[in-house]
Each structure stands twice: as structure tokens, then as C-alpha cells.
N, C-alpha and C positions, 0 to 999 in steps of 0.2 A: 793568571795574567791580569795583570793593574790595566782598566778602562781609563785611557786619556780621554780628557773634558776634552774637545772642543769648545776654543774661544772666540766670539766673535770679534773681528780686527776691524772691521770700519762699519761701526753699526749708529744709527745714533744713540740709543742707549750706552754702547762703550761709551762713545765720543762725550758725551752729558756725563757718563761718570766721571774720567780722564780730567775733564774740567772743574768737575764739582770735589775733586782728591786733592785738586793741585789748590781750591783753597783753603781746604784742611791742611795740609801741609804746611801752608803761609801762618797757618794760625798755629801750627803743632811747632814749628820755626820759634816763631813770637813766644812761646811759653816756655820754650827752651831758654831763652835768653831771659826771660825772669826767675827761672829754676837755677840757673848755673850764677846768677849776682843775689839767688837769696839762699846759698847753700843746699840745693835742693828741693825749699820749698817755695812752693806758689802761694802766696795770700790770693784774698777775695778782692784785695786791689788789682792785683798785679792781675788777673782775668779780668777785670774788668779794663783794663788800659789796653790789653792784648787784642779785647774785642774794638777798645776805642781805635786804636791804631789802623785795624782791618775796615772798620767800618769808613773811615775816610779817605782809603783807596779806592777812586774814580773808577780803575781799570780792572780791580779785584773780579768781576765776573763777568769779562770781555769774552773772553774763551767758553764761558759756557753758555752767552748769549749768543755769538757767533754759532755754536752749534746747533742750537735752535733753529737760528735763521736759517742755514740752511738745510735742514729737514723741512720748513715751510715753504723755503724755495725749489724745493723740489718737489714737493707735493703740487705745486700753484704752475709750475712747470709742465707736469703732466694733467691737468686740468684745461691748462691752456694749447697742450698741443692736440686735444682732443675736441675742444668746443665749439669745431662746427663739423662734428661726425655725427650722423645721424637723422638727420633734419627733422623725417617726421616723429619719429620718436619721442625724441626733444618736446616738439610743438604741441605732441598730443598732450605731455605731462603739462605744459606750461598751461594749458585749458585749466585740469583739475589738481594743480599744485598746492595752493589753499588748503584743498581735503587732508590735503596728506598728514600724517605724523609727525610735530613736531615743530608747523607750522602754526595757521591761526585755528587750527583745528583743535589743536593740542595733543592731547594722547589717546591711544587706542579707546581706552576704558572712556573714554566722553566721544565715541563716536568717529574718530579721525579714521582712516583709510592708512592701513600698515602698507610699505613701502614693497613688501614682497608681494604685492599685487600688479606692480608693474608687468614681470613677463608675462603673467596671466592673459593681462590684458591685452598686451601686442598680441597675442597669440589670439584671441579672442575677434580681435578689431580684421587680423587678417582674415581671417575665414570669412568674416562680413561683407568686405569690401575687395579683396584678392588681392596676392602680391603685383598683379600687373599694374592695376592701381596706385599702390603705396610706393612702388619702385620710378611709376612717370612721376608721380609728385616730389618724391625725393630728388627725382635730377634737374625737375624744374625750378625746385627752392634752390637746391645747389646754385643754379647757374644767376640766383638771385642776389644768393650771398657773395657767390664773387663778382658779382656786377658792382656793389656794392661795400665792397670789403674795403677796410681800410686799415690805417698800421695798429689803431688804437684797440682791435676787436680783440688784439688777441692779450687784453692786458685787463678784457671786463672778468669779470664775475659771469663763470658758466649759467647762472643763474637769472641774470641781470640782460644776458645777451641774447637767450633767447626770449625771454620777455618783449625785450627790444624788436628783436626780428619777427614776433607774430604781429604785432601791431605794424609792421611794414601792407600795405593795403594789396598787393600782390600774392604776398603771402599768405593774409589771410582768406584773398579767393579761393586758393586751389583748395586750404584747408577746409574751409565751410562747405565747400561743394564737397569732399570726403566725407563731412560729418553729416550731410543731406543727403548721399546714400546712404550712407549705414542706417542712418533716422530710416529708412524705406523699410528697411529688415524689420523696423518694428511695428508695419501696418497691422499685424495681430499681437497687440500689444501684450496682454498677458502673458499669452504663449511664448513669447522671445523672449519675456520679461525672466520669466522662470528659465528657460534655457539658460542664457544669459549666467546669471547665480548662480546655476548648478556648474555650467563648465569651467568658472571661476575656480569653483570652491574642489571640484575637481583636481585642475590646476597646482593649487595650493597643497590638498594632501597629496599627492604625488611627490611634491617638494619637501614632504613633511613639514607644512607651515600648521604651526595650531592654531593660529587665529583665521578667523570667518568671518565670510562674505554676507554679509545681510539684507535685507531689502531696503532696509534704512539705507544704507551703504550704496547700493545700487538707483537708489531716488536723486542720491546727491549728486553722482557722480555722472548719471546721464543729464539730469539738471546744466551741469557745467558744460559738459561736453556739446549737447546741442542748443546752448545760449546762443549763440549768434544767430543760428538757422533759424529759431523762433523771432528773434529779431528782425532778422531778414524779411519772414511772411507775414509782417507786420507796418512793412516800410513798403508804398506803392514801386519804389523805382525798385528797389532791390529785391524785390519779389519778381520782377518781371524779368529781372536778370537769373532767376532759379527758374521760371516757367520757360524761361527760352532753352533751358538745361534740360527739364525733367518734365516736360508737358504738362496739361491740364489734369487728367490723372491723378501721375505722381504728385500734384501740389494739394491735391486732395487728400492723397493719402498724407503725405508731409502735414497736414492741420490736423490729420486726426491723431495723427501721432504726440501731435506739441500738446495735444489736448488731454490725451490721457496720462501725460509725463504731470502737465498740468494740475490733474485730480489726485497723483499719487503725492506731489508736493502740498495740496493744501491737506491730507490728510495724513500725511507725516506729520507736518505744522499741530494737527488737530492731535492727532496723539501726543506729539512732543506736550502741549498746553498743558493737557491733561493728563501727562505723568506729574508734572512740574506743581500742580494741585494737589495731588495725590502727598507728595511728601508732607511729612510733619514739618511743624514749625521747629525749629533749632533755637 
């Protein structure tokens, strides 16, 4: 029994071929009509007037850009009917986006944070802080966004908007207050620290990701994540707004924490230095 192909009928690839045939054709047209006034053959003029003719039709690859277009309108379509799902999700990446692959981090091999560390770490953040937590803040931001929603949001850059939306001062409360508990898990700093990597890296082989989680990795990325909150116990009024949250205590524990994130960042730095010596001259 003969296997019939299956062909795809409205795919954008057909669609991009379909377009990209129809101006071979115009051109395979064109050469005919110098074959048949030069007894069958084509000189190296006659292609070359063939292509002159094609090249100064305006419209010659209307069809294959329209098809284009919309494959990115529909891509930018469902980007756009998705971006404000998620809120805290969103807001936590928008912290340590930077880090990421691909960004100003660059690539993996110079230290950037692979993008399959995302579930990892919702999963990681929940256990920290509990889904009862993550789920009031998400219906609080929600009700922020549409407080505030307007016709233009849904035309930004998924990327662009939430950007936008942490920096709304609302938002960043609940968020900060999130990342000033979890900051509390780390009162025994080492010990979480290691935790921490290992359920990562866990994570990830379970996934079969081959790339790994490193403490370098883990320096930066808690670095970003609890920026503000060190900010915060550094600002008289806005500390007093985290002591009204988390008592006298927890704001002790909260400095010793900024403090030991602190000594792991200058001696990243001190490493990094001193890799960076270590190289030969080129």
C-alpha cells in the first residue's frame, strides 16, 4: 500500500512557499517570452532584463510579505491576550530579568541564568512563602491592574508592561513585603543557601535540563531579588513601614540576612577579580 504525504493546507510555511513559487513563476513567465523571440534561446542579456523587469515590480512580494505579517500578528496576538495573566510570576521575573540568557547577561557560558530555571524557581519561592500568600497578592495586583487598565496595555510589549506595572508603588509594596518574607527563610543563611541550589538543581534534572545551578548563580540572583528590601532597611521611613509588618525581631533577622547576601557579593566580586588576573595576556 502507497503512504499518502500529508500536506499542510494553511500553514505559514505552505503560505510563504505559495508566495515565494508565484514569483518564480513571474520570472519562469519572463524567460519564456525571451526563449520563444529568441528561437529557444536565452542569452545572458535576455536574464538579465528578465530579472530587470521583476526587480522593478513594486508589488512582486506583496503576497509573501502579507504572509509574514500575519504569522507575527498572530504571534503578537496571543502575547497580547495573555499579558496580564499571571501577575506574580510576571513581577518576580521582571526583579531578575537582566540575569537571564540573552539579555545583558549574555550567554550561559559568561554566567547568565538559563531560562529553564524559571519553574524551578516558582516552585522553590512557593514552598518559602505558601501558596496562600502568592494567591492574596495575585488578586490584589489583579485588582490593581484593572483599576488601572487602559485601552493601550494591551498593544505594549509583554515585556515593557510588566516592567511598567512593578514600578507602580502599590505594587511594589505587596511585592517587597513577599520578598521580606522569604528574605526571613534565610535567617540561617548558609544552610538555606545550600538548600536553596540543591532543590534547584534538583528541579532541573528531573527536567533533564543539563545546565546548572551555581552559587555564583545563586549570588546574583538573590542579590536582585531582595534589592529593594535592603533598600528599604536602609531608608528611615520605609524601614518603619517593614517594622510595623514584621517586628523588631524579624528586622534583625532581615539585616543579618542583607548582610550575609552582602559578603557573598563582595566575594564573588573578589573572585570574579581574580579570575580576570589569572588570564594571560592575549
Amino acid at each position: 500500500m502507497t503512504k499518502v504525504k500529508m500536506t499542510e493546507t494553511d500553514s505559514f510555511k505552505q503560505r510563504h512557499h505559495d508566495a515565494a513559487f508565484a514569483v518564480l513563476e513571474r520570472f519562469a513567465a519572463g524567460l519564456k517570452e525571451k526563449a520563444d523571440a529568441g528561437n529557444g534561446m536565452i542569452s545572458t542579456d535576455s536574464l538579465n532584463q528578465a530579472l530587470a523587469v521583476l526587480r522593478h515590480q513594486p508589488a512582486l512580494f506583496d503576497d509573501a510579505w502579507r504572509a509574514i505579517q500575519t504569522e507575527v500578528g498572530a504571534v503578537q496576538s496571543r502575547q497580547h491576550a495573555a499579558i496580564r495573566h499571571d501577575p506574580f510570576g510576571r513581577l518576580l521575573v521582571s526583579r531578575f530579568a537582566h540575569l537571564l540568557e540573552g539579555r545583558e547577561a549574555g550567554d550561559l557560558e559568561h554566567g547568565a541564568l538559563s531560562r529553564d530555571i524559571l519553574q524551578p524557581l516558582f516552585q522553590v519561592v512557593r514552598m518559602m512563602v505558601g501558596m496562600d500568600t502568592i494567591e492574596k497578592i495575585d488578586i490584589e495586583i489583579r485588582g490593581i491592574i484593572d483599576a488601572h487598565a487602559d485601552a493601550e496595555d494591551e498593544m505594549r510589549d509583554p515585556t515593557d508592561y510588566w516592567d511598567h506595572l512593578a514600578e507602580d508603588p502599590h505594587v511594589a509594596d505587596r511585592i517587597n513585603m513577599l520578598f521580606a518574607r522569604m528574605a526571613l527563610h534565610f535567617a540561617d543563611y548558609e544552610r538555606r543557601k545550600q538548600w536553596f541550589i540543591q532543590l534547584i538543581n534538583d528541579n532541573l534534572n528531573r527536567n533533564q535540563v543539563t545546565w546548572h545551578f551555581t552559587e555564583a548563580h545563586f549570588v546574583r540572583l538573590i542579590r536582585a531579588l531582595f534589592r529593594d528590601v535592603r533598600a528599604m532597611l536602609t531608608n528611615t521611613e520605609r524601614a518603619a513601614v517593614l517594622a510595623a509588618k514584621f517586628g523588631h525581631d524579624d528586622m534583625e533577622k532581615l539585616r543579618g540576612v542583607m548582610a550575609a547576601v552582602d559578603r557573598d557579593i563582595a566575594a564573588l566580586h573578589n573572585s570574579e577579580a581574580a579570575h580576570w588576573q589569572e588570564k594571560p595576556a592575549t
